[in-house]
C-alpha atoms as one frame of an Amber mdcrd trajectory, in Angstrom:
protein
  -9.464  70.130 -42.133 -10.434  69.931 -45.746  -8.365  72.865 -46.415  -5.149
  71.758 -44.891  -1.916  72.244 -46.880  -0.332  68.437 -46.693   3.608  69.475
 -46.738   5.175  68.802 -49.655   7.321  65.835 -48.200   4.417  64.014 -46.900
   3.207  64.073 -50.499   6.819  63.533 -52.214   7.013  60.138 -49.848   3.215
  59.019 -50.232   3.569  59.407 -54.499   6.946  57.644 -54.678   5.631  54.468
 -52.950   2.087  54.633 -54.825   4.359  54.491 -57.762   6.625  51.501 -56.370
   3.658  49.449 -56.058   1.576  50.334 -59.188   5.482  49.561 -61.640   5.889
  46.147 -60.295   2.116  44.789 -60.463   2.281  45.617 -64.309   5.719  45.823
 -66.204   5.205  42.928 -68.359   2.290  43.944 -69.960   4.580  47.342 -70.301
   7.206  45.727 -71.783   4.579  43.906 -74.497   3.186  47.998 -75.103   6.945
  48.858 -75.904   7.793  45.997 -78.430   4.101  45.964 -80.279   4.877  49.735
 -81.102   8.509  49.543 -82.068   7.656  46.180 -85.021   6.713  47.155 -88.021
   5.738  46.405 -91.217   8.195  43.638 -92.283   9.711  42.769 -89.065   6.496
  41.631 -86.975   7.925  39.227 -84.674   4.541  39.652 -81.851   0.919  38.999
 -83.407  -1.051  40.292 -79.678   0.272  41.151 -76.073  -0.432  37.590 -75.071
   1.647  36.342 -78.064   4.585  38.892 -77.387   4.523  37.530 -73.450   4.332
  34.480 -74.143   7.685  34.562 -76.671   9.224  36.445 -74.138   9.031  33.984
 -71.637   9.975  30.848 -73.715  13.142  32.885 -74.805  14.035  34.859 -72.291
  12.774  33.203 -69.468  10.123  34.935 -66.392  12.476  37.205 -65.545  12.787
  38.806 -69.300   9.345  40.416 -68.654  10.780  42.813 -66.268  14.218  44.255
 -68.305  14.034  47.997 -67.431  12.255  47.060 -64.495  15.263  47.971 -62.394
  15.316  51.598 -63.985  11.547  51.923 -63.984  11.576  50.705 -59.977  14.646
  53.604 -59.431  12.986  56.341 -60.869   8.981  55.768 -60.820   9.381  57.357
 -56.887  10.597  60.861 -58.338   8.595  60.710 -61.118   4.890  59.778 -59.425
   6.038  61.940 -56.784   6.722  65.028 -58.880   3.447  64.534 -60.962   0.958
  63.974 -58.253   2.660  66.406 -55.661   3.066  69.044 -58.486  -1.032  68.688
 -59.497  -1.437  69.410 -55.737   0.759  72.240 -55.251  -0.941  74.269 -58.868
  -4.479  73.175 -57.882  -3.578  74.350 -54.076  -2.548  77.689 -55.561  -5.303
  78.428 -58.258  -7.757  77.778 -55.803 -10.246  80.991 -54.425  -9.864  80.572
 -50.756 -10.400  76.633 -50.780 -13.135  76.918 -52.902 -13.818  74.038 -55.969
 -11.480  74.778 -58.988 -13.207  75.625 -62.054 -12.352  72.540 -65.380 -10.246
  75.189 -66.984  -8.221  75.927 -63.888  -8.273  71.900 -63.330  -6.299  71.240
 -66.916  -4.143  74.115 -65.467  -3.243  72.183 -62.843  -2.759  68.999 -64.653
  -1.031  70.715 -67.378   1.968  71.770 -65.057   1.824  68.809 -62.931   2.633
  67.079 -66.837   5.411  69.450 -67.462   7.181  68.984 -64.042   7.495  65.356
 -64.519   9.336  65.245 -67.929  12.238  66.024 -65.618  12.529  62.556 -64.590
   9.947  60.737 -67.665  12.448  61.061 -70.445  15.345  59.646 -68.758  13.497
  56.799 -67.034  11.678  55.861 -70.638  14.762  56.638 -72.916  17.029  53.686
 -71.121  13.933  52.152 -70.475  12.393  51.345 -74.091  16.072  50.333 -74.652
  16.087  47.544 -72.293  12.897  46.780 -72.677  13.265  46.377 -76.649  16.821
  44.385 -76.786  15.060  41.061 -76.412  13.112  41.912 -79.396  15.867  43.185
 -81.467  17.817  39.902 -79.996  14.601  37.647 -81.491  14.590  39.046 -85.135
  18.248  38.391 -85.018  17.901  34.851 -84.373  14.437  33.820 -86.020  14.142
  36.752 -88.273  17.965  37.041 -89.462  17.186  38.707 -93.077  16.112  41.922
 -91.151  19.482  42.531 -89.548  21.749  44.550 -91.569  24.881  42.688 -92.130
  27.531  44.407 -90.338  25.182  45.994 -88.055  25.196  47.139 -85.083  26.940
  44.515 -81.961  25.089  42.596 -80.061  25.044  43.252 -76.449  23.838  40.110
 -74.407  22.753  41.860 -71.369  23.023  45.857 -71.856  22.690  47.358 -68.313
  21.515  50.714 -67.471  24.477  51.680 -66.071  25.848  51.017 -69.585  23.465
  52.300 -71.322  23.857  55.568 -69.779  27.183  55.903 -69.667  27.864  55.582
 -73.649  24.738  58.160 -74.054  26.819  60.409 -72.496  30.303  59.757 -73.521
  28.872  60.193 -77.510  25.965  62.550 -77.160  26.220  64.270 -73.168  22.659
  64.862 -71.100  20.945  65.680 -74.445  21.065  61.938 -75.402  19.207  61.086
 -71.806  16.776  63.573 -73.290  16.280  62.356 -77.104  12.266  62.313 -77.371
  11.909  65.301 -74.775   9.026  67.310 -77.412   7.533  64.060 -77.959   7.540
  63.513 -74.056   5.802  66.368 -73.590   3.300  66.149 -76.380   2.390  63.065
 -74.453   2.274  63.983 -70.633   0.870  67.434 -70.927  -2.191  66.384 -72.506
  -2.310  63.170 -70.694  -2.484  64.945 -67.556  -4.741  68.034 -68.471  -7.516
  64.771 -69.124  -6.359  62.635 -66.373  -6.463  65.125 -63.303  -9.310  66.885
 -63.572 -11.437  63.535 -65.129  -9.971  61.624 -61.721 -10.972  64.708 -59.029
 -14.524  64.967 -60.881 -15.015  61.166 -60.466 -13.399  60.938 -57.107 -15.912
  63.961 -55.880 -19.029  61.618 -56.886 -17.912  58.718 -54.244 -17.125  60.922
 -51.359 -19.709  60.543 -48.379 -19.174  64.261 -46.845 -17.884  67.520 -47.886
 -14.312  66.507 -45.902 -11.863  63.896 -46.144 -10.719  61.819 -48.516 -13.307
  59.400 -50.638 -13.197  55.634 -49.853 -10.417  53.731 -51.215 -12.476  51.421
 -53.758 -13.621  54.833 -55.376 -10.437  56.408 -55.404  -9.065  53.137 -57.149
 -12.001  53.102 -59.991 -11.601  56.223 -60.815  -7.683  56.438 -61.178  -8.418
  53.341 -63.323 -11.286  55.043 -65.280  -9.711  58.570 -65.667  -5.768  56.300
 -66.666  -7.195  54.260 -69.222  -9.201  57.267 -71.093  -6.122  59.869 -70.989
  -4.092  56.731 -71.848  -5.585  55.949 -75.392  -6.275  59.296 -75.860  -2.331
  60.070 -75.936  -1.349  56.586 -77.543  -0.679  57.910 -80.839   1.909  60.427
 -79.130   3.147  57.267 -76.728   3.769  55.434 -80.190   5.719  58.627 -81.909
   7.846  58.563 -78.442   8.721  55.289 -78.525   9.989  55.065 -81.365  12.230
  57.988 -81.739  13.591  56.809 -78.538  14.575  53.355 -79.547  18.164  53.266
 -81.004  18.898  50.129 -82.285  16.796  48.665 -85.407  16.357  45.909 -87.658
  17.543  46.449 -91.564  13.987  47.225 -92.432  12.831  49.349 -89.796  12.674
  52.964 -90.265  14.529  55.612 -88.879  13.370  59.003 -87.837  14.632  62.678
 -87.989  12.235  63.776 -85.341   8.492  63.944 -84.878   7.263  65.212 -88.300
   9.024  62.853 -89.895   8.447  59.864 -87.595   4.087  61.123 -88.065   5.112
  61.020 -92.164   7.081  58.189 -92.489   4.156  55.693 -90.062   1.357  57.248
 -92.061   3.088  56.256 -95.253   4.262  52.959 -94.853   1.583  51.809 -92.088
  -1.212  53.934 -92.195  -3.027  55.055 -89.244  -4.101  51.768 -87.371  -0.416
  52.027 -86.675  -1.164  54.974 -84.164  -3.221  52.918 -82.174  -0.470  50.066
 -81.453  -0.475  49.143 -78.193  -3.350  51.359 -76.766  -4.896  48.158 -75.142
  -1.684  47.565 -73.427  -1.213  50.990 -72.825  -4.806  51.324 -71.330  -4.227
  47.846 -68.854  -1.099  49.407 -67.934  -1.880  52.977 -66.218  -5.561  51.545
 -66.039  -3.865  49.417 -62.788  -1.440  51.837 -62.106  -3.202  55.419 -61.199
  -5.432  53.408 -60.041  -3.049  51.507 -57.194  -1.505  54.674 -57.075  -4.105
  57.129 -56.070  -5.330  54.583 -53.185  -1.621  54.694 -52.096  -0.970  58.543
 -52.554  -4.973  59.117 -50.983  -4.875  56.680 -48.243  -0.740  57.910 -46.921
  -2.358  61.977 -47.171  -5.209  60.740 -45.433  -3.072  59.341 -42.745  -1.324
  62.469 -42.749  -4.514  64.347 -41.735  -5.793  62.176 -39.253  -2.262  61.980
 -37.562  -1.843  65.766 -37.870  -5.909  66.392 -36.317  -5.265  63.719 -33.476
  -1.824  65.838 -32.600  -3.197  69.399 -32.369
């Protein structure tokens, strides 16, 4: 039974909803990760992710902690699906004849599950971050007005992602869905080379017998324990990523020409503290999320077995 190939479906299904469930428990503090890294020097409207909430609410109301939610809730099912089906299918197939995969062959795995997923990751985050930042951009404008350009760009009241997409492709076509792609991948491939194998190592510790799955509390702990690691470990990257994705800027905000210059220009004119903006955030985020989302994926596969044992 241990050995059993779960079809690729079953897995597809079982990832989307573990990713349903893990987005909407913790967007906000998401949404506090993506405006802390986008301020800088000069334009520092949000002191702490409490702070940055708490703005958000008194201006924007409850529901302002969850713009981009609506794109995040759309594509988080292909996207958790794709990374946690694709570790699956590259550890099922470096495998000796269902024997335990060696650390190198591990990162392997988690190294392609990481590059599968940017498929659907730099899409999702590019109209994301852009939602998700308007209500800061919308803030300096109103209590920070000498860091607005005059002349500058419009203000949209309530950009959609419909919108959103649709003038990213009318000026740039699919490549401006994809702005931040090598930064996306500097991010997910190494997040997932430490993630995967970390989570299967501390997964193996909790199970009670060679077969099945482990409980749920220890699958749970250790998504949170292996998420929050991989998670600062890749912050500076998530920090370069955001920012080249976020189009619209205050008059003092820099620009960047791509991910050399965005590592120069930080380094320079915020040193390298600024690398490690929003890594608690960050860590509470996916901390939560793998965590919900390996007792969802591990629990429906585990279903999967039982139902498919109880049939034959």
């Amino acid at each position: 039974m241990a050995d059993k190939q779960i079809s690729l479906p079953a897995k597809l299904i079982n990832g989307g909803v573990a990713g349903l469930i893990g987005v909407t428990c913790v967007f906000p503090i998401d949404l506090a990760k993506t405006r802390l890294q986008n301020q800088q020097n000069g334009s520092r409207l949000y002191t702490s992710m409490s702070d940055c909430l708490i703005k958000t609410i008194r201006s924007e109301g409850y529901f302002g902690m969850y713009r981009g939610a609506a794109v995040n809730l759309t594509l988080v099912t292909p996207e958790k699906a794709i990374k946690l089906a694709a570790n699956d299918f590259f550890r099922f197939h470096l495998s000796k004849d269902g024997q335990k995969l060696t650390l190198l062959r591990e990162m392997l795995a988690g190294c392609g599950a990481g590059t599968c997923q940017v498929i659907v990751t730099t899409p999702m985050e590019m109209l994301k971050i852009q939602l998700q930042d308007a209500g800061r951009i919308a803030a300096q404008r109103k209590l920070m007005p000498q860091t607005v350009a005059p002349g500058g760009p419009v203000e949209v009241k309530s950009p959609t992602a419909m919108q959103l997409t649709r003038e990213l492709l009318r000026e740039k076509g699919i490549a401006g869905l994809y702005k931040g792609l090598g930064a996306t991948l500097l991010r997910d491939v190494p997040f997932s080379i430490i993630y995967f194998p970390l989570f299967a190592n501390l997964n193996n510790l909790g199970k009670k017998g060679a077969e099945g799955p482990a409980p749920f509390y220890v699958s749970f702990i250790s998504g949170c324990i292996a998420g929050s690691t991989a998670a600062v470990a890749v912050n500076p990257v998530d920090v370069i990523k955001t920012r080249l994705q976020s189009l619209t800027r205050g008059n003092q905000e820099d620009t960047y020409s791509g991910v050399t210059d965005c590592i120069r220009k930080i380094l320079r004119n915020e040193g390298p503290s600024a690398f490690l903006k929003g890594a608690y955030c960050r860590a509470l985020v996916i901390a939560p999320l793998f965590g919900i989302a390996q007792v969802v994926y591990f629990l429906g596969v585990g279903e999967f077995i039982l139902t498919e044992a109880q049939a034959t």
